[in-house]
N, C-alpha and C positions, 0 to 999 in steps of 0.2 A: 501847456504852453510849449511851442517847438523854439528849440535854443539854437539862436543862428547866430552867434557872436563865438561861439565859439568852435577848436576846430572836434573835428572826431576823432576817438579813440586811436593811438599810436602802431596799435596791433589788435591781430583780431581780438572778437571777444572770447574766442576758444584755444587761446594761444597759452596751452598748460606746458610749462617746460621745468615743472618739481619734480623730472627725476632727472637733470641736469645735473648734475655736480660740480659743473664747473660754468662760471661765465666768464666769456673774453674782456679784457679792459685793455683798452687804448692807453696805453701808458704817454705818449707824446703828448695826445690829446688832454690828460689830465693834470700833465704838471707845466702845460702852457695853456691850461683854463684860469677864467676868470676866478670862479669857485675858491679855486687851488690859491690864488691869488690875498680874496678878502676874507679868508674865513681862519679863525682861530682853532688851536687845539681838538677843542670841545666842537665847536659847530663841522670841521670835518671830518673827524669820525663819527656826528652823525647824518651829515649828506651821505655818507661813504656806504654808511651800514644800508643805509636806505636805499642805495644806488641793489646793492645785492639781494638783500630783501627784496627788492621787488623784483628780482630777476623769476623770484619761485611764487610772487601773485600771479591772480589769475583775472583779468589776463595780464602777461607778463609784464615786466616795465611800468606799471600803474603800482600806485599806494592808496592808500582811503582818505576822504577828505574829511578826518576826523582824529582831533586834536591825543586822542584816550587811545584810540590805536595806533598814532604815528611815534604815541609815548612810547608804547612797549615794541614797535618796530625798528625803532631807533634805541631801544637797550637803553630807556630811560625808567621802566618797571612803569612802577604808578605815578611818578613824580613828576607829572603834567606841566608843573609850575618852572620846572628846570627844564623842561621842552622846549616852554614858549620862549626863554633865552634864546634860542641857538634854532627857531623855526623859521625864524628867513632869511639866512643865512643857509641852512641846512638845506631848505627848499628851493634856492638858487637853481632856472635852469627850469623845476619843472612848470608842468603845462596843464592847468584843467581842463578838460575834455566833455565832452557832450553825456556823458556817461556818469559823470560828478566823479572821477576820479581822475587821479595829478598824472601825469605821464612825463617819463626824462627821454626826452627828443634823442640822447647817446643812447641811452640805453634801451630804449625803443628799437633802434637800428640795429643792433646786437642782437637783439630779443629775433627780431624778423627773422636776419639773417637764420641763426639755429632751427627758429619755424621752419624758416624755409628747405634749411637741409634733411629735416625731421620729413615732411611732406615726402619728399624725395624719397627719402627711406623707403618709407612706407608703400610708397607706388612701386619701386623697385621689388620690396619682397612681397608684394600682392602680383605684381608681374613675373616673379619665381615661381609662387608659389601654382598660380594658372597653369604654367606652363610643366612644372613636376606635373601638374593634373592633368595635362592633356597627356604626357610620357605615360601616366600609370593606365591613360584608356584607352589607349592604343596600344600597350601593351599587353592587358585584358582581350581587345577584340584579339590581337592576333596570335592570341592563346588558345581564345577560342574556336577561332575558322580552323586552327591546326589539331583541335581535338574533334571536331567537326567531319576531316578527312581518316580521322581514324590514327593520328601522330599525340604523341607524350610530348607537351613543349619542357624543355631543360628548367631544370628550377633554376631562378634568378637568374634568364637569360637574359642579354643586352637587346636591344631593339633592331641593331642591325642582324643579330644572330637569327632572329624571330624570321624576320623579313623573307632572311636570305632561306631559311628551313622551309616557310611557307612556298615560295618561290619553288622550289625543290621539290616539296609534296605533290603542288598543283600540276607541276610536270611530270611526275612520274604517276600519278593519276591520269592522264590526258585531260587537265579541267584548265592548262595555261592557254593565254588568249593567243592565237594565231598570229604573226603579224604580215600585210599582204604585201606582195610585190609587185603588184598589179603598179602599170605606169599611170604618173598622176594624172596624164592629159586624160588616157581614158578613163580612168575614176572621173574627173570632170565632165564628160561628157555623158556616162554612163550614170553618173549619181552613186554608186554602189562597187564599183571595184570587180565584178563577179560574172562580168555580163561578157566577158570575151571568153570566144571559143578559140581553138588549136584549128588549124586549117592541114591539110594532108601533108603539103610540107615542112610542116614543124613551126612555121612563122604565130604573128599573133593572127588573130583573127579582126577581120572588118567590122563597122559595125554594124550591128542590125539597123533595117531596114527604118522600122518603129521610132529609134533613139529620137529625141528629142535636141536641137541644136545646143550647146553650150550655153547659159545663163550670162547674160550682158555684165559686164564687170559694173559694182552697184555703186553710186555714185556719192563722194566722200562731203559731208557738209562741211561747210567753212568754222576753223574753231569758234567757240561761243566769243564774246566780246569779254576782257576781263572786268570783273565785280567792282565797284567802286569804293575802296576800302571805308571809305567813310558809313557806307550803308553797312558794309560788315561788321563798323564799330559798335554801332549802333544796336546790332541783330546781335551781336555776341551780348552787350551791356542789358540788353532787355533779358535774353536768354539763361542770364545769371543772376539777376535782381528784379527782372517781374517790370511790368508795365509803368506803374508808380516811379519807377526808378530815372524815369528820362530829365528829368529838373539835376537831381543828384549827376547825372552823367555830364553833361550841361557844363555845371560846376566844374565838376572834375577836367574836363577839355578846357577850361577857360585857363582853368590853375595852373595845366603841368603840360597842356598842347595833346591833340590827337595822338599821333604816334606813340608819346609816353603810356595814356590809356589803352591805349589800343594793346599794348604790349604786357599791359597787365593785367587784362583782360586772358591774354593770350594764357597768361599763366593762372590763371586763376583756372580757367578752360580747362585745366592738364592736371591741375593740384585737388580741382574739384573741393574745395573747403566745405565745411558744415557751413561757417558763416560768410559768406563769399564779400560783403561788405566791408568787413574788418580787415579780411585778406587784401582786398584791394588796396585800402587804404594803406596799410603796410605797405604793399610794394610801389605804389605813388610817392611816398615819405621816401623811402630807402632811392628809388629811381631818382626823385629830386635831389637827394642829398649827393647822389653821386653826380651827378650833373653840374652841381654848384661846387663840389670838388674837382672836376676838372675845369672848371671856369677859373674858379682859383688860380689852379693850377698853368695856366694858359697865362693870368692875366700876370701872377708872376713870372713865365718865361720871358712874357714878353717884356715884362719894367728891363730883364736883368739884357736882353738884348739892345735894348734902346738905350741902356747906359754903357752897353759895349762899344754901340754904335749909333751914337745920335743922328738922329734926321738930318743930312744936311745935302749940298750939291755934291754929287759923285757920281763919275764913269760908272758905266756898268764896266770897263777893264779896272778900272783903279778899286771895285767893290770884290772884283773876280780875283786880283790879285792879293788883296789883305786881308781874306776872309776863307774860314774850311768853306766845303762844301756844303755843308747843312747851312751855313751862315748864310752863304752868297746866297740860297733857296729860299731864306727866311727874308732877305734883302729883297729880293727881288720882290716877293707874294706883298711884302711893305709900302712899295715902291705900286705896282699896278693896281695895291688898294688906294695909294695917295691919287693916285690918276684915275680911280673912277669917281672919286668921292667928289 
């Protein structure tokens, strides 16, 4: 039976972060939670333990939905009986998931973020490490072309040392490339650079009789039309979840708007996950919650404006004169919303 009532997992399902040592806590956020608020002695040290315990499950941010291991998760031993006192209360906040495990939506976001950084790592030094490997094989060939000429290259030379030796060998070999001076017009109409003679007076030479007229300059296409991002969504979302996957995508557009997927997509693209699924869905969660944190954050600017300055009849000189400049800006954008609404 496929479970649609509820949502899916918090973070990926490969999202192992047991050799963290440390997780971050929102301190503001915890002692202006509700949590913080209803729960006694006992019941918050064990939300709390739980909160960290599950920073080192796998995957991260989840606990089991099973009464015998949330005993001993929560440092209650065997004593089940003294769990179920302080289990909803303690469980305040989490979230069952598709996967039959509880997820804490703060520590979910935490949990990502670290993912997230960790992913990054990892790109980084897989991209060092390429790149030592291209230094170490290009440093081999050009060891070799220079024992090739009959040269000792220096032990543990630099690559510019290498270069500039090889450079040097070729030349005093006669094996460096020529370079010509031959005028470009005539290279263009000659094809080849090679084909003018010295006439008695020292000037250049005409061209042969033979040459061929100069080639028509080729004619430049108009750039392509740009892609319709929406199809790109789409072709990146298939690309990374398989055919099956367009209902799911679907959803995800309806929940959090194109652009959000589309951007998470983008990174998934780049982070390349094992389970590209769960990665999403973390960075959906995390992109939403920041979103609704600046919506907040917006919606209290504004309360605290409008009780600065309530809506009322006013000049724009009489607004220009009792207000900074950000204000008189916020006045106005207030003011030309009131006039289109």
């Amino acid at each position: 039976m496929i479970m649609t009532d509820v949502p899916e997992p918090l973070t990926p399902a490969d999202c192992d972060l047991r050799d963290f040592q440390f997780m971050p806590i929102d301190i503001v956020r915890l002692f202006n939670s509700r949590f913080h608020a209803i729960a006694n002695d006992a019941e918050w040290r064990a939300g709390i333990t739980l909160w960290l315990k599950s920073f080192h499950q796998v995957p991260a941010a989840s606990i089991p939905d099973d009464d015998i291991e949330l005993a001993r998760l929560a440092e209650f031993g065997r004593d089940v009986k003294a769990w179920k006192k302080v289990r909803a209360v303690a469980l305040h906040g989490w979230v069952k998931c598709s996967d039959g495990r509880f997820y804490h939506p703060v520590v979910a976001e935490k949990a990502a973020e670290s993912w997230e950084r960790r992913v990054e790592f990892k790109e980084k030094r897989s991209t060092k490490t390429e790149r030592q490997q291209r230094w170490r094989d290009r440093v081999k060939e050009l060891s070799q072309q220079l024992r090739d000429l009959g040269v000792t290259p220096p032990f543990n030379a630099s690559l510019s040392t290498l270069e500039r030796l090889l450079v040097d060998s070729q030349a005093s070999t006669g094996l460096s490339t020529q370079v010509s001076t031959v005028d470009a017009t005539e290279t263009a109409w000659t094809g080849t650079g090679t084909d003018t003679v010295s006439n008695d007076t020292g000037g250049e030479g005409e061209k042969r009789s033979g040459d061929k007229p100069p080639p028509e300059a080729p004619t430049v296409d108009p750039a392509p039309p740009p892609e319709d991002p929406n199809r790109i969504l789409w072709l990146n979302g298939v690309a990374l979840l398989g055919e099956g996957s367009r209902p799911q995508i679907a959803r995800w557009i309806k929940t959090h708007t194109a652009e959000v997927v589309a951007e998470a997509f983008d990174r998934a693209l780049a982070a390349k996950p094992e389970r590209p699924a769960g990665y999403i869905q973390s960075i959906l969660t995390r992109l939403g919650q920041e979103a609704k944190q600046r919506a907040d954050e917006q919606a209290r600017a504004d309360a605290l404006f409008d009780a600065r300055y309530p809506p009322r009849e006013m000049t724009e000189f009489e607004a220009r004169a009792l207000m900074p400049p950000e204000d008189f800006q916020r006045w106005q954008a207030r003011q030309f919303g009131g006039a289109q609404a």
